[in-house]
N, C-alpha and C positions, 0 to 999 in steps of 0.2 A: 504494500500500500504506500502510495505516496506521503510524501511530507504533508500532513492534515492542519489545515487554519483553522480548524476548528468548526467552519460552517463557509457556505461557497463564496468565492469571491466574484463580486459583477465587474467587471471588466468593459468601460466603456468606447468601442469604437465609434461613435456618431461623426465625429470631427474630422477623422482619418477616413476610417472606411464607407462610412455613412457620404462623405461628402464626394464621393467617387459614384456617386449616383447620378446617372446623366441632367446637367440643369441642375444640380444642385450646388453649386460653389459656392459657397460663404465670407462674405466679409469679415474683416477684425472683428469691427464690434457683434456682429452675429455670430464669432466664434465664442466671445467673450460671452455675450448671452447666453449662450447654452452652455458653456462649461457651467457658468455661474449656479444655472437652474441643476444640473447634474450634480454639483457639491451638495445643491440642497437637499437633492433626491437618495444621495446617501450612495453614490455609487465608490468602489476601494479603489478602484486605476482609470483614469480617463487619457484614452489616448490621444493627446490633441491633434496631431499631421506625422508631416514626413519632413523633418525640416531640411533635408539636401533637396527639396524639392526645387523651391524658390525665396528669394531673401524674401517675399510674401511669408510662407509656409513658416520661413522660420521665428519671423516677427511674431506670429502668430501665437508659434507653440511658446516661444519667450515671454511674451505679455502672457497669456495663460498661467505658465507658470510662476509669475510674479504675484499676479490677480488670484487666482485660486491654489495653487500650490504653499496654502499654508501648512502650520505643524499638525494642525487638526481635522487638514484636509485630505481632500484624496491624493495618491500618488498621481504624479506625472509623468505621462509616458511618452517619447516619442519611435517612431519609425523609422529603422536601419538598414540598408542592406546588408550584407557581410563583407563589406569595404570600411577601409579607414578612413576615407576623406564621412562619407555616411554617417561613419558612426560617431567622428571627433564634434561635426555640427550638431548632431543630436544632443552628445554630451553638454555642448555651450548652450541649446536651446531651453534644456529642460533645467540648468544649473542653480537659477532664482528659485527652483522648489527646494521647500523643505524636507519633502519626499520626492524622489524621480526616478528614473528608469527607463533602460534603455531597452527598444525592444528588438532585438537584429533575426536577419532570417535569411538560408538559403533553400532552395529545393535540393529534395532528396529522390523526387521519382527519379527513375530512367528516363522517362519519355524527357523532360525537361534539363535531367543532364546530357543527351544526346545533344538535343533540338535548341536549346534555351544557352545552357552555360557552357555547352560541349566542353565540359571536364569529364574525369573523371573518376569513379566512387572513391580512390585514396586522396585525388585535391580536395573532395567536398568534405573528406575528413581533417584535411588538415587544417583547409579553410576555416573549418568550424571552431576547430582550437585555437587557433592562431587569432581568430576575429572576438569569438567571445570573451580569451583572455585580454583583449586590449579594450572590451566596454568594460570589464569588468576592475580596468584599472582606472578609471576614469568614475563608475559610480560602483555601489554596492547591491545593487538591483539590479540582474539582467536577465531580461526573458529572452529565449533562443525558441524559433519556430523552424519547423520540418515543413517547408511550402510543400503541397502536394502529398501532403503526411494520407490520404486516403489512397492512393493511386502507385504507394510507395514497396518496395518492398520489406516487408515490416523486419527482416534479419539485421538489412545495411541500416534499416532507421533505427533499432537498437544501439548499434554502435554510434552513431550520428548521436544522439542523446547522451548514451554513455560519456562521448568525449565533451559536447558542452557542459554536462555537469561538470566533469572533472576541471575544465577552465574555469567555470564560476559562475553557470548560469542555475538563479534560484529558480526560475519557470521555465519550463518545458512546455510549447503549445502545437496543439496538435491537429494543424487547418486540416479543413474536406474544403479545398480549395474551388472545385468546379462543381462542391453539390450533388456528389456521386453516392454518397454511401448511403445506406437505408441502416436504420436503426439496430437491429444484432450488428450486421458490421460493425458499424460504429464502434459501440460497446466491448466488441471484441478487440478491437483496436489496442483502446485504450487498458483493457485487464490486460493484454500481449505485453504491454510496454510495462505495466506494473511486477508483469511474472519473468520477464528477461531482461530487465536495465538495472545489474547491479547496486549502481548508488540512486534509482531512482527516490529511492526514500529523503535525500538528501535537497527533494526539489517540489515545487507545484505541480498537477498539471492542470495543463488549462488547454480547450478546445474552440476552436475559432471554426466557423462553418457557414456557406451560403445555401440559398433557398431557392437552387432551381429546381427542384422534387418535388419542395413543398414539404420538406421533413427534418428542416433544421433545427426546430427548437424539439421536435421527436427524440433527434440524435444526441441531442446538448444533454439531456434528461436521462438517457440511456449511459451517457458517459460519466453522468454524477454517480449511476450508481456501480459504474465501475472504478470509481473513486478519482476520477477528475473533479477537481476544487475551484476554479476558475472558469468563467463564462465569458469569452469576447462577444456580445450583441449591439443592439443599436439600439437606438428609440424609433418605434413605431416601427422597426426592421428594416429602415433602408439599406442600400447599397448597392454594390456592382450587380448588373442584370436582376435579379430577383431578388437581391436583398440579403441577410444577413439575417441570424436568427433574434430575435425579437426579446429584448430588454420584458420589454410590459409584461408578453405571453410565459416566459422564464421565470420570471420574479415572481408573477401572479400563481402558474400552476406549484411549484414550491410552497407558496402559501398555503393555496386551498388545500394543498392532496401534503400536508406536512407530516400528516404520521403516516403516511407510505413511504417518504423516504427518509424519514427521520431513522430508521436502523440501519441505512447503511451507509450514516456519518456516526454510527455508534452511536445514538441516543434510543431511547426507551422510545415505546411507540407514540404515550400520549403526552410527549413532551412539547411542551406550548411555548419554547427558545426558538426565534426565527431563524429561519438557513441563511440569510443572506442578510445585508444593513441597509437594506433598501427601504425608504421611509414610503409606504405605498402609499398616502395620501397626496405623494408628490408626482403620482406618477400621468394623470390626468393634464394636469397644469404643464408639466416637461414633454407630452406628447404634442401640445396643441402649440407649444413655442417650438419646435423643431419643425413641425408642417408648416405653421406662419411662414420662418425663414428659410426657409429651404423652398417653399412653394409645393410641396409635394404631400396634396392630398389624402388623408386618412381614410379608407374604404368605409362605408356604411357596415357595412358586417364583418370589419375588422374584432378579432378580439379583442377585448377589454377596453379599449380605446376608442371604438368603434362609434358613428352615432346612433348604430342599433342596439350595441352591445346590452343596453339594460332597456330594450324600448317591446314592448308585447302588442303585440297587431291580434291577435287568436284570441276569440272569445273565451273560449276554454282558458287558455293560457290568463286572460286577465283578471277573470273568476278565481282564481288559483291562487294569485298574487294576492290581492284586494281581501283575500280570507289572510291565508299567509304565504311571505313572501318566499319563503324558503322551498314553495313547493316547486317553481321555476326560474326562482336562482340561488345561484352557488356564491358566486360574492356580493355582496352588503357595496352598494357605488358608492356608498362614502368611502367606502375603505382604500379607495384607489382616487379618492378627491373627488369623486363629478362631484357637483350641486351645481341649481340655477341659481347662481348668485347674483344679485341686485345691488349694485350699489349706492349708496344716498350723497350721491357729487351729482351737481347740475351748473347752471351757469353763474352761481355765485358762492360756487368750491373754490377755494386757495391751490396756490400751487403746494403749498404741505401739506395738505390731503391728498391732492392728485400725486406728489410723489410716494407719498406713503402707502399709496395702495397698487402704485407699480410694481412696488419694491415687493411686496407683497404677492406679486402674482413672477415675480421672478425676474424684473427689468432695472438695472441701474442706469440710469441715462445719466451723462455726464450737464454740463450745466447747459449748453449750446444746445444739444440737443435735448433736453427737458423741457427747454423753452421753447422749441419750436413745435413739441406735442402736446404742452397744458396749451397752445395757440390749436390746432387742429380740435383737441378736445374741447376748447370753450366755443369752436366754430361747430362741432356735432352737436354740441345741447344745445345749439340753437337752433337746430333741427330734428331733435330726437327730446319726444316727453320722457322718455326710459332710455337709461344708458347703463349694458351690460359689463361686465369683465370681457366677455368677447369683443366686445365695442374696442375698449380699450387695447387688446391685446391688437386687433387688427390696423389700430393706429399705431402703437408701437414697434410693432413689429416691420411695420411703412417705414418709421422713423431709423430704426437701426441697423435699416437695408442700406439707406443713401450712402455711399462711398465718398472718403474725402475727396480721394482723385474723380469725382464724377466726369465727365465732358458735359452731359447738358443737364438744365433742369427745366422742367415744364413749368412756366408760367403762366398757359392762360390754353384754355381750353371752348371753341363753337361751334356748335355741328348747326343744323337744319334738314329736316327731314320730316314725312309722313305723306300721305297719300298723294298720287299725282305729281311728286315732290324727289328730284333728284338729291339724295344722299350727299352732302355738303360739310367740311369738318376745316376751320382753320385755326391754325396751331400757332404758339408764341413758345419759342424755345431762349433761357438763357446759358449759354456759353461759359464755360469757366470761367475766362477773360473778360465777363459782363457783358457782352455784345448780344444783343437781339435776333432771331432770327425768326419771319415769320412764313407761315406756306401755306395754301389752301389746295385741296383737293376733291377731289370727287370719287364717291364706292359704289359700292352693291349694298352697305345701310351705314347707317352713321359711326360705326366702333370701323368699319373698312375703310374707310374715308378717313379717319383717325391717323390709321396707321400707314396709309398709301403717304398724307402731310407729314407725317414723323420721319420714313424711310427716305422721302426728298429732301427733308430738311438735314439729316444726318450722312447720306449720302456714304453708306454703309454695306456693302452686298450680304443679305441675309433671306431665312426662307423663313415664315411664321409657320412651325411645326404643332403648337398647342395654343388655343385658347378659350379658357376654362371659366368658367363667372359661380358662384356660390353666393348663398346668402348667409351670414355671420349669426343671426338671431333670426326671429320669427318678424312677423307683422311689416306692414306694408311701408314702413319708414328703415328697415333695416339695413343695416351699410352690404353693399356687397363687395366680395372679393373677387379679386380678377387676379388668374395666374398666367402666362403667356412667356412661351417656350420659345426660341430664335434657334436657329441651326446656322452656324458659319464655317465652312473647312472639316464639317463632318464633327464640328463639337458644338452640343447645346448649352444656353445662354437662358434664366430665368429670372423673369421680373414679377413680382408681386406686387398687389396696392390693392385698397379699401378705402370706399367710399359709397354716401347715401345715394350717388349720379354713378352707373356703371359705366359710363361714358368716359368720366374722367379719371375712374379708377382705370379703364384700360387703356388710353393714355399714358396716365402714371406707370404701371406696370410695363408697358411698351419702352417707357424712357429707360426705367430701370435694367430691364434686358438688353437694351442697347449699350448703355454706360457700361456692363459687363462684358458683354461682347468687344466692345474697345480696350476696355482692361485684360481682357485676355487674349486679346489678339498680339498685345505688347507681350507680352512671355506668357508661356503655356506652362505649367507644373508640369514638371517630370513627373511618370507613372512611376511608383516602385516596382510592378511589374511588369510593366510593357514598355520601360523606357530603357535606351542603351545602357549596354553593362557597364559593369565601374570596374576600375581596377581591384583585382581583389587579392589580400595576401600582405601586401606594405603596409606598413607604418607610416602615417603622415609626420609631414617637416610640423615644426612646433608650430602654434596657433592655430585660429578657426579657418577651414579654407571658402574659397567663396562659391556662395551657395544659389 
């Protein structure tokens, strides 16, 4: 059996891996939002990025670990290849935490030593020693991952393991990298490694997995009870292609079904000590701030997070409830944070109530930007007799999408349309540089026309791949969301925005995916796994190299 924490560790990739979900890229401050709200949620490692990515990535993980990597917080983790230059920027990125850790990784299948790193199996062995010991001289926490650990042959991945523990890595993780394995696999994986890795007792393990089966968080569950102690998932389970297995769905069924696996972390069956330090009330509120900023919608019959998840359409079914509730459901929505919450701020709330109920719902805005949303929010309760926390979230969320480096902002928004009546939309754009730009056009209806004036006015080559519009709350004054998805060079670009007019929220949202499209067309983050090899095996010249 592995080295035992005692109860499982969450392991949060939302930053890193999560943000590798097409159209999801992230600004600072939305990186910084969501670590913030994930401290709150009680998660033990947040993996913030990949800092050799770009001196972006790396800003990123460094403010993070500034910002949240205090002594009572989570560990900070960043993303290494099994190169030196990888792994020394990692080291400087994560260094302002008070807890941190480096987390490096080579493949160990065949197919990808052939095809990928064309080494072979005695360099990946040496690689591994040779690389781990030099994170491991730099911090005291180092997780080492077998890429491809599904697909691997589990003899060589023995020894792969064996030798990073003996360098100094305290986690061992064990990807199903393309989503291959079905649950016994899994399982069996993981006991394999427990019953032939000599010093495994000496280490974590931890399982990292995607969800193109549809049986990641299956396999995460099958590997706890083969005595994996760590959970790499995401919030809401985003990520590459299908996703990553599911923070919420992990946390939650550990909850409910506790004394089924409570014997095999050694506890008594009706032991009422939680598996995991995941505060579940937070888990509602940290779902609904990572779809804001990311843009990437929560399914209707999503688990636990879902907006069906606690909602009864069935006569039968609401009969049942209405007597008692336990007859068809299994968790209590407080327990996981829903409520319709109302809040009693209108148009002659301060801004120290309005920041104190930000803060509260998981948003620190800095002072510039606080002002510029107690300004949006005193302009919605002048149009809204009732104003939600979703109200709020979806302004905020607006708020700490905007990028310093923007190129434009939308200052003014006209359409003209309705029967008999050709689709008419002109646009006021301001310029970094303050310069006005303005353009009219003509659609197929007023939001097309929108966006025919924006792509003249920005003179951008792009293809509009998604546009999405929701409604934030009920009733016929409700702000709606607009998500809108741009494709330039074969990579997608996402802008988000809310407002009472969908018109000018997709607009806004329109801007937003363009200012990011600009941003990323100036440097594109290197993939950690699809981007050119690094040198592997040297020792870098002293200091941070550039990243």
């Amino acid at each position: 059996m592995a080295r035992d924490p005692g109860r499982v560790l969450i392991f949060d990739t939302t930053l890193r891996d999560g943000e590798q979900s097409p159209g999801a890229s992230l600004n600072l401050e939305e990186k910084l939002a969501i670590a913030q709200q994930l401290a709150r949620l009680g998660v033990d490692i947040i993996e913030a990025g990949f800092p050799f990515a770009s001196p972006g990535d790396f800003n990123a993980v460094q403010r993070i670990a500034e910002t949240v990597g205090t002594a009572d917080g989570p560990v900070i983790c960043g993303l290494a290849r099994a190169a030196a230059g990888d792994i020394k920027a990692c080291a400087d990125a994560v260094a302002p935490a008070a807890n941190r850790r480096i987390h490096t990784f080579i493949a160990t299948s065949d197919i990808h030593l052939e095809h990928k790193l064309r080494k072979s199996r005695a360099e990946v062995l040496a690689i591994t020693a040779e690389m781990v010991a030099y994170a491991r001289s730099l911090v005291d926490d180092v997780e080492f991952s077998c890429e491809d650990a599904g697909r691997s042959d589990p003899a060589f991945m023995y020894q792969v393991i064996e030798a990073a523990i003996k360098a100094g890595a305290t986690t061992v993780n064990i990807p199903d990298t393309v989503g291959y394995a079905t649950p016994a696999e899994f399982g069996e994986l993981i006991a394999g490694i427990n019953a032939h890795v000599p010093n495994i007792d000496q280490a974590v393990i931890s399982v990292h997995g995607h969800n193109d089966l549809g049986l990641a968080v299956a396999n995460f569950l099958e590997a706890v009870k083969n005595g994996a102690r760590q959970l790499e998932c995401t919030i809401n389970g985003i990520g590459e292609r299908a996703g990553n297995a599911s923070l919420e769905e992990l946390v939650m069924a550990l909850h409910v079904r506790r004394s089924y696996y409570n014997p095999f972390l050694g506890r008594p069956v009706d032991s009422s000590e939680p598996l995991t330090g995941v505060r579940t009330e937070e888990i509602t509120k940290t779902s609904r701030l990572v779809s804001n900023l990311t843009g990437m919608a929560v399914q209707p019959n999503k688990a636990i997070v879902g907006a069906n998840a606690f909602a009864h359409e069935s006569g039968i079914h609401q009969d049942g409830v209405l007597k008692n509730r336990l007859t068809y459901e299994i968790i209590d929505a407080r327990t996981v944070g829903l409520a319709d919450n109302r809040i009693s701020l209108g148009k002659l709330s301060g801004r120290s109530a309005f920041r104190a109920r930000l803060e509260e719902l998981g948003y620190q805005l800095e002072r510039e930007d606080l002002d510029d949303a107690f300004a949006r929010f005193k302009e919605l309760a002048d149009r809204k007799r009732e104003i939600s926390d979703r109200d709020l979230e979806a302004i905020v969320s607006e708020q700490v999408q905007q990028a310093d480096e923007a190129r434009f902002s939308l200052k003014s928004v006209q359409v003209s349309c309705g029967t008999g009546l050709q689709p008419t939309a002109t646009i006021t754009l301001t310029t970094a540089d303050g310069a006005e730009l303005t353009e009219a056009a003509i659609g197929t209806g007023p939001v097309d026309a929108v966006c025919q004036a924006l792509n003249r006015l920005a003179q951008v080559p792009n293809e509009l791949v998604e546009f999405s519009v929701k409604s934030v709350t009920e009733g016929i004054d409700a702000m709606g969301e607009v998500t809108i998805r741009l494709r330039a060079d074969g990579v997608l670009y996402s802008g988000h925005a809310a407002d009472t007019d969908i018109v000018v929220a997709a607009a806004q949202a329109f801007v937003n995916a363009l200012n990011r499209l600009i941003a990323g067309g100036r440097s594109q983050p290197l993939h950690p796994q699809k981007g050119p090899l690094p040198v592997v095996g040297d020792l870098p010249l002293a200091g941070r190299p550039r990243v």
